[in-house]
Each structure stands twice: as C-alpha cells, then as structure tokens.
Short mmCIF file of the C-alpha atoms (twelve columns), coordinates in Angstrom:
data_MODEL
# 
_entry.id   MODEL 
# 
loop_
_atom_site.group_PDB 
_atom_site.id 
_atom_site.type_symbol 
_atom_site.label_atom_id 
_atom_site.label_alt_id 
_atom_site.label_comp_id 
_atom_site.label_asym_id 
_atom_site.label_seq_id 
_atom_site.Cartn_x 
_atom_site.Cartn_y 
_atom_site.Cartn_z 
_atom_site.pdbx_PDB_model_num 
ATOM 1   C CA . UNK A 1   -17.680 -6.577  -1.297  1 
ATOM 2   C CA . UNK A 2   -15.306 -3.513  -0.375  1 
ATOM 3   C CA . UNK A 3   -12.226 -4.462  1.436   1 
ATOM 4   C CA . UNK A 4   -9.019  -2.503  2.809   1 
ATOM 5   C CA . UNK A 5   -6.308  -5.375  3.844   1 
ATOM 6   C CA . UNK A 6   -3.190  -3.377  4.893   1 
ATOM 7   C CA . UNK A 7   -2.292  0.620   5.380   1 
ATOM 8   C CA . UNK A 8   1.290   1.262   5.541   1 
ATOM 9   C CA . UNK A 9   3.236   4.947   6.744   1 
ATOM 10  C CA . UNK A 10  6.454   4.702   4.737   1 
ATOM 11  C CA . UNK A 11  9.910   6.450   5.100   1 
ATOM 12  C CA . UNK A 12  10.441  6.907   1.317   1 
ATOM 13  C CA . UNK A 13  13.396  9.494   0.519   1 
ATOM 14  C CA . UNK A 14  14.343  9.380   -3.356  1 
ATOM 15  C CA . UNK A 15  15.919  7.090   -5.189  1 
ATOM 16  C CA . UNK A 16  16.323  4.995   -1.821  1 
ATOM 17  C CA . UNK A 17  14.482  2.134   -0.267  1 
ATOM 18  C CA . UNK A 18  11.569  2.768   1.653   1 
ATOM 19  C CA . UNK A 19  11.319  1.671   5.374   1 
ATOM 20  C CA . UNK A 20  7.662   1.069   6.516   1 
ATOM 21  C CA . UNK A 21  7.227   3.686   10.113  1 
ATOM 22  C CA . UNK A 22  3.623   2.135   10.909  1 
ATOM 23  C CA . UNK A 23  1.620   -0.632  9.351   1 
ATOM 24  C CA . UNK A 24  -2.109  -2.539  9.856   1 
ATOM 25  C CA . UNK A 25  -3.558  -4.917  8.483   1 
ATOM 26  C CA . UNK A 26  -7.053  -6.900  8.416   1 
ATOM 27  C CA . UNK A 27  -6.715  -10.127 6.988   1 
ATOM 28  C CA . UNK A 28  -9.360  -11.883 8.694   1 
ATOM 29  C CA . UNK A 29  -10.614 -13.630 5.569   1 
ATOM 30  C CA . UNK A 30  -7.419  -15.088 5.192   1 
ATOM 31  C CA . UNK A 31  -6.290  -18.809 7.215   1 
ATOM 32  C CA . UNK A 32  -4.349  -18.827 10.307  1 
ATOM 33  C CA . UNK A 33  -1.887  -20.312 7.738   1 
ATOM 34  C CA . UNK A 34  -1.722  -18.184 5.338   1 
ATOM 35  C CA . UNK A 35  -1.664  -14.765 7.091   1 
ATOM 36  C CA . UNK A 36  2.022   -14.515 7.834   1 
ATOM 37  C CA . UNK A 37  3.030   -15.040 4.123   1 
ATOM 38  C CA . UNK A 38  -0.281  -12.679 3.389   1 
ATOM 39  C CA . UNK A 39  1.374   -9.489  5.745   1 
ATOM 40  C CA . UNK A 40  4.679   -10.349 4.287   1 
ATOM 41  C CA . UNK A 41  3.487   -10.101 0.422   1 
ATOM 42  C CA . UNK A 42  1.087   -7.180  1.599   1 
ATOM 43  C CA . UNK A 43  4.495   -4.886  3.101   1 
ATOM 44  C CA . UNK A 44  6.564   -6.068  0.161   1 
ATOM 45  C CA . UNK A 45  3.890   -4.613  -2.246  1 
ATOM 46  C CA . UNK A 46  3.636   -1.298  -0.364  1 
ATOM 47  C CA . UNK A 47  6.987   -1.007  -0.452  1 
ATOM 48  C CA . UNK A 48  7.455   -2.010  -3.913  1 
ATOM 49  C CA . UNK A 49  4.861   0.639   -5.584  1 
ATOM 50  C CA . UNK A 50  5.981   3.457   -2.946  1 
ATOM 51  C CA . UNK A 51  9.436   3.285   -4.475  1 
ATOM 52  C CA . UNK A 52  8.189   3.348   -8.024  1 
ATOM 53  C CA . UNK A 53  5.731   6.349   -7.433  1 
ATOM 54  C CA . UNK A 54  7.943   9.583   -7.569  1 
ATOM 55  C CA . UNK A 55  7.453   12.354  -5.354  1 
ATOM 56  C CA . UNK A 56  4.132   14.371  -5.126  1 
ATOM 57  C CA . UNK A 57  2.541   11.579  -7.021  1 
ATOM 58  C CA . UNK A 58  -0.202  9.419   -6.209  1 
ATOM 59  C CA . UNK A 59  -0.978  6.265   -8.356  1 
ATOM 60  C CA . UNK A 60  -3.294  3.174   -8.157  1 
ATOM 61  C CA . UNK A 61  -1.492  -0.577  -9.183  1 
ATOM 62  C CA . UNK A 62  -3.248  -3.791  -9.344  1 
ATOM 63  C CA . UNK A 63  -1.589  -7.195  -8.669  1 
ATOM 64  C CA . UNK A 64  -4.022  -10.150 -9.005  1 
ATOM 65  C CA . UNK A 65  -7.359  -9.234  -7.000  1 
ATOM 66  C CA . UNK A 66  -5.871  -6.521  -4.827  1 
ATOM 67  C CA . UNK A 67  -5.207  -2.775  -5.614  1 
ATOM 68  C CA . UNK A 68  -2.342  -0.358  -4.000  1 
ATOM 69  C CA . UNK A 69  -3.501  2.962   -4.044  1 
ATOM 70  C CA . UNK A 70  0.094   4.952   -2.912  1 
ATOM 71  C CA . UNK A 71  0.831   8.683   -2.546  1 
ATOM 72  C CA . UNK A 72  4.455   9.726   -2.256  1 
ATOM 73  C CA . UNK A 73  3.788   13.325  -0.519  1 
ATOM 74  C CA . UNK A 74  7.564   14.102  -0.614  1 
ATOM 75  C CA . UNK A 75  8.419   17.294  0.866   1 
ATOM 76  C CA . UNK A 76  11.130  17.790  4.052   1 
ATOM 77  C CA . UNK A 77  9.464   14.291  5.879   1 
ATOM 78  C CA . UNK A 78  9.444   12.114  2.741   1 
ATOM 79  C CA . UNK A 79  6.448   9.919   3.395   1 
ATOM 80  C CA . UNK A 80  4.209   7.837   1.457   1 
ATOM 81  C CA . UNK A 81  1.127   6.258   2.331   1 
ATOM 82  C CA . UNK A 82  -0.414  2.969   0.787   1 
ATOM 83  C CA . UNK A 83  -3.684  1.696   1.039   1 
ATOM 84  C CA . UNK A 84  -3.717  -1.864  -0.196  1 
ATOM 85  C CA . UNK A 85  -7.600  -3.128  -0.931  1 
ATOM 86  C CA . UNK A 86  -9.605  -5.530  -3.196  1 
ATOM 87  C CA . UNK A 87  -10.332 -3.910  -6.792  1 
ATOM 88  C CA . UNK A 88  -14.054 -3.130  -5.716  1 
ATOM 89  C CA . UNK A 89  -12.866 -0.589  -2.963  1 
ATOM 90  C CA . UNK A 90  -13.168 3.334   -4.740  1 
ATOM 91  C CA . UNK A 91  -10.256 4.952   -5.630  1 
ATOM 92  C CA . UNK A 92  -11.218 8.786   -4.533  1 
ATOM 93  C CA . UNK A 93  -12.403 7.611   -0.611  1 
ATOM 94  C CA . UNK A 94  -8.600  5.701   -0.282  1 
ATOM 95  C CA . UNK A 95  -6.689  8.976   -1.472  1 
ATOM 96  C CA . UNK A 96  -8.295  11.363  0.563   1 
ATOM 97  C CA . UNK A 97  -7.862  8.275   3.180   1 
ATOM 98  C CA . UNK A 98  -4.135  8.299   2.424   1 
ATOM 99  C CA . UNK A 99  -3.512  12.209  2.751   1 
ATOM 100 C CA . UNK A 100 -5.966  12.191  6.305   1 
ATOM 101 C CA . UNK A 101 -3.585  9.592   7.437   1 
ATOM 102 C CA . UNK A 102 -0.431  11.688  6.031   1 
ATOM 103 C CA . UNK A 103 -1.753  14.769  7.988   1 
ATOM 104 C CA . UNK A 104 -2.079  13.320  11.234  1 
ATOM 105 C CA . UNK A 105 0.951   10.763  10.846  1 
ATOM 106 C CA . UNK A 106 2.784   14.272  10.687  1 
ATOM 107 C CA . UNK A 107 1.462   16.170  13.243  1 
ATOM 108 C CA . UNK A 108 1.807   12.946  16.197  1 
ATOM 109 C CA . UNK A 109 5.015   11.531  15.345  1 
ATOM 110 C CA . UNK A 110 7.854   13.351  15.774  1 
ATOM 111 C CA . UNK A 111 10.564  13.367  12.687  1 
ATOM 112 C CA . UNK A 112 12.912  12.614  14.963  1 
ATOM 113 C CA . UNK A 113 11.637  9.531   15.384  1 
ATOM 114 C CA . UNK A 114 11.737  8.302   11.795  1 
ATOM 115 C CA . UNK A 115 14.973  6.880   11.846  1 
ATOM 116 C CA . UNK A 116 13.844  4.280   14.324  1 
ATOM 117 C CA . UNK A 117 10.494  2.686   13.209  1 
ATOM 118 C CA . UNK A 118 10.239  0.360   16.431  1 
ATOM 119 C CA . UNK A 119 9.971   3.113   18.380  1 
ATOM 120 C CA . UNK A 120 6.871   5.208   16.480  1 
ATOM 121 C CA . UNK A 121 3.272   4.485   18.341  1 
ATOM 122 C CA . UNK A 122 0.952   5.423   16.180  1 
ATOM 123 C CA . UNK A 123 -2.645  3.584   16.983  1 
ATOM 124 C CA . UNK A 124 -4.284  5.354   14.899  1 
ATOM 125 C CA . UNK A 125 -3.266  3.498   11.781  1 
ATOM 126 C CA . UNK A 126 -5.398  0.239   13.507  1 
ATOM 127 C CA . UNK A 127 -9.022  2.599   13.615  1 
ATOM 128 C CA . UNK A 128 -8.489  3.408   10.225  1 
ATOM 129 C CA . UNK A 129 -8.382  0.023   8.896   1 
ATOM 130 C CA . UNK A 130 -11.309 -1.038  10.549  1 
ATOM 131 C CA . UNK A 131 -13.307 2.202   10.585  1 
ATOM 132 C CA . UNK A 132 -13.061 2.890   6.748   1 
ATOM 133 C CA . UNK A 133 -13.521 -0.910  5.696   1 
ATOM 134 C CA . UNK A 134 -17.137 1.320   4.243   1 
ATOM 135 C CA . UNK A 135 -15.656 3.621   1.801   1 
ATOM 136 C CA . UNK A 136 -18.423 6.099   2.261   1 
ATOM 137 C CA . UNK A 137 -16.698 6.660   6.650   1 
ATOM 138 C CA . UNK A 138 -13.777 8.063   4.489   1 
ATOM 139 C CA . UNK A 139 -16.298 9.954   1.715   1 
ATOM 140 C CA . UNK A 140 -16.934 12.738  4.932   1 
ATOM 141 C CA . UNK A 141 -13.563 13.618  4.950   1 
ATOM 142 C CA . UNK A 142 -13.384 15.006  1.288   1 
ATOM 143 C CA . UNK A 143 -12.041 18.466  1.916   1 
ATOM 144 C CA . UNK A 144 -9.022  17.005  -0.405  1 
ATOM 145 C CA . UNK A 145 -11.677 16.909  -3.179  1 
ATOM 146 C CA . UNK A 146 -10.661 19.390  -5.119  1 
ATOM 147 C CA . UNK A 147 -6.934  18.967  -4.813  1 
ATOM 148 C CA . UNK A 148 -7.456  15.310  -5.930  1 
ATOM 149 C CA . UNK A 149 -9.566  16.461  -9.087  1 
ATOM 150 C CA . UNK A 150 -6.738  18.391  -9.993  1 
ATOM 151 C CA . UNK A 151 -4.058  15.805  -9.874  1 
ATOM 152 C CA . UNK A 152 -4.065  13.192  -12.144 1 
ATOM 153 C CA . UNK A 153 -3.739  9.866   -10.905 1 
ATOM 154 C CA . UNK A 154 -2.477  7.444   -12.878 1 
ATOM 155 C CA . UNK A 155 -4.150  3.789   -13.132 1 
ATOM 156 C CA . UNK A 156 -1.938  0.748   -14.026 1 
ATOM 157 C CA . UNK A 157 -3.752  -2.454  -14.862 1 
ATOM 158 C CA . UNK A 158 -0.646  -4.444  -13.950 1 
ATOM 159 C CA . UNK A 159 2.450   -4.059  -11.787 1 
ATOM 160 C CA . UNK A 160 4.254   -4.643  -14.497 1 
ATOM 161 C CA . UNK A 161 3.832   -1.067  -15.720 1 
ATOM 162 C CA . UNK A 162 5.116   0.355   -12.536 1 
ATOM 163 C CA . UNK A 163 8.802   -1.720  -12.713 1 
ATOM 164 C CA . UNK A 164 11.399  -0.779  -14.657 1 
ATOM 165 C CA . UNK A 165 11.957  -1.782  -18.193 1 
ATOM 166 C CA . UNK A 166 12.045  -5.989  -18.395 1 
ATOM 167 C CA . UNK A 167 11.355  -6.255  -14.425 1 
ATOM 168 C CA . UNK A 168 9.387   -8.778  -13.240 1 
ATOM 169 C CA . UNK A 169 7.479   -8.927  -9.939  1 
ATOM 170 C CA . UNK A 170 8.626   -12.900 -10.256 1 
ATOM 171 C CA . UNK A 171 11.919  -11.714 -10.002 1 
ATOM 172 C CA . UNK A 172 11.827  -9.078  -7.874  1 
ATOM 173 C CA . UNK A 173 9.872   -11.579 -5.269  1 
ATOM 174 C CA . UNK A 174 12.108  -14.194 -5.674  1 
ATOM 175 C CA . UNK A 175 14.954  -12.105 -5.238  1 
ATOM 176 C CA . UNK A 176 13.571  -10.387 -1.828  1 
ATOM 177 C CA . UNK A 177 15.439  -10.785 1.361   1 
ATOM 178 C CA . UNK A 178 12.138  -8.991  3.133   1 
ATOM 179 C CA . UNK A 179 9.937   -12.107 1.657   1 
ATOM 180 C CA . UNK A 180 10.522  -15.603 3.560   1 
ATOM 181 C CA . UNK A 181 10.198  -19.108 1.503   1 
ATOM 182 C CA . UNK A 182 7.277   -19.806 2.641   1 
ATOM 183 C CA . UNK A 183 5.869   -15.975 1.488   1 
ATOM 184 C CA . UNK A 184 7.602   -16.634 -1.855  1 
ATOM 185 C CA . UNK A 185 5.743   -19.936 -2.240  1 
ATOM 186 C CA . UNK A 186 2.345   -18.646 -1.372  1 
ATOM 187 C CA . UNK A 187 3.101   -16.172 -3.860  1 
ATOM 188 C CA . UNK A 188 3.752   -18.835 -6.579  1 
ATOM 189 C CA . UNK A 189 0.960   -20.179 -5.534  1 
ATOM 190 C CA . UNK A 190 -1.483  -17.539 -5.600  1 
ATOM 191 C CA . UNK A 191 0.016   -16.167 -9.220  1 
ATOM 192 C CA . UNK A 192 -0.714  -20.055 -10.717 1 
ATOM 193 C CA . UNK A 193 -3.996  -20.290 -9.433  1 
ATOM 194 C CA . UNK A 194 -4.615  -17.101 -10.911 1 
ATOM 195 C CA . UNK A 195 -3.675  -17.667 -14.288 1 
ATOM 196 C CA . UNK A 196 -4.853  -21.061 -14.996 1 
ATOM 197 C CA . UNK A 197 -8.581  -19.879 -14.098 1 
ATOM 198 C CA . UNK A 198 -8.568  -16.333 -16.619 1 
ATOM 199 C CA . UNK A 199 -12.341 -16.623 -18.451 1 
ATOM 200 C CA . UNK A 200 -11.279 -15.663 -21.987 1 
# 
C-alpha cells in the first residue's frame, strides 16, 4: 500500500540549516503514543536530506521503510520541498508533487514572510497530503514530465550515502537538539527492531 506521511516547505539557503516554513503530516497508522516522536523523526529527516541535497537537485533517500524524495529548487527564495512516503509510493508522481507544491508555495506566500515561519498560512500543504495519498491524483499534473526526464535523480539505498564522510544518522540523532528523548528512543527503537528481523 502507497503512503505519503509528511510534506515539508523548507527555508534552505546554502551551506546553512534549513528552517521548515510549512509542514503536514498523516500519521494515522501510527499510536496516539507514538505520533509525537513519529512528526519529530519525520521533520528531522526532511531537514536532514534537504541540507545534504545541493541546489537545483532533487534526490530520493531511504531510511528503514520510509523514502524522502527532496528537491532543493534554489534560486533567489531558496526552498526545498520533501515528500516523505513508504518505499512503495512512485518516485516520478512525488517530484512533480514537490515542484506543484514549490510553484504555488511561491506564488501565496510572500518572501517576506520567510523569516518568520509561525506566521506563513499555507493550507494547502494539508489537501495535498490527503489528496495525493493515490499517486495517480498527482500523475495529472505531469506537465514537469519532461523537465524531470531530463534531470537525473539520484537514488540512495541508505542515508548513509547522503552524510558526510564517517557520519552516522545514530550520531547525528543523538546529537539533535530538534529531537526530544523520547523521539531519540523511538528511534533506537525502531532502528533495532529493524535490524534484528533482515531475511538474509
């Protein structure tokens, strides 16, 4: 089953941290529990691969069952856009999702406005997630199509291959002043259970 979990407008000027403008999220599937240290990991991600993704790039990183499919437009505004999902969800329906979100992003919020996220209304970013939970709702808006078949974007079976040289997400999470302890621990968590149950 297809699923988008979180869609994140970033600030992301280069060689700078990025500072997330608008965010949503579905985590429905997730318990009551667990969803605060679920939206926590799920900005930390976006924030995480929107850093590593240099400007005018788009790229697609996995992290245990979920895929962040981030473009880093660049240009005078600076914005990314990341689409976190499950690994089932296509790749070519969540770019041309990211850049329709980019486009409009643009053209309702003011840039003004960018250096104070709490003030940005942007609904919009709530229809998305639900609306184009069916990949083929965001398949009608290819006109993108042919831009995205001549960019290459770049598929990373791990995180790892997105930090820097002897980085580890580990370290980077337990580092994080955006993650709580609780967040961190789920994380932990989540990461064991993953590894002990790998088929070989």
């Amino acid at each position: 089953m297809v699923k988008i979990y979180s869609i994140s407008v970033l600030l992301a000027p280069p060689s700078s941290a990025c500072t997330v403008l608008s965010n949503a999220s579905d985590l429905s599937q997730f318990s009551f529990y667990q969803k605060g240290s679920v939206a926590e990991f799920m900005s930390f991600f976006a924030r995480t691969v929107a850093e590593r993704t240099p400007q005018g790039q788009r790229q697609s990183v996995q992290e245990n069952n979920y895929t962040a499919h981030v473009y880093n437009r660049g240009g005078a505004e600076s914005l990314a856009a990341v689409i976190i999902t499950d690994q089932e969800y296509p790749v070519r329906p969540a770019f041309s999702l990211l850049t329709k979100i980019l486009d409009e992003f643009t053209a309702k919020v003011p840039q003004s406005s960018f250096g104070n996220p709490s003030s940005i209304s942007f609904p919009e970013i709530q229809v998305y997630v639900t609306k184009y939970q069916d990949p083929t709702q965001a398949d009608t808006i290819m006109r993108v199509q042919q831009e995205l078949d001549e960019t290459k974007i770049v598929l990373h079976k791990t995180i790892e291959s997105v930090l820097e040289r002897g980085e580890k997400l580990e370290n980077l999470v337990d580092r994080s002043n955006a993650l709580s302890a609780q967040s961190k621990m789920f994380y932990k968590t989540a990461k064991k259970q993953n590894d002990c149950c790998v088929v070989m």
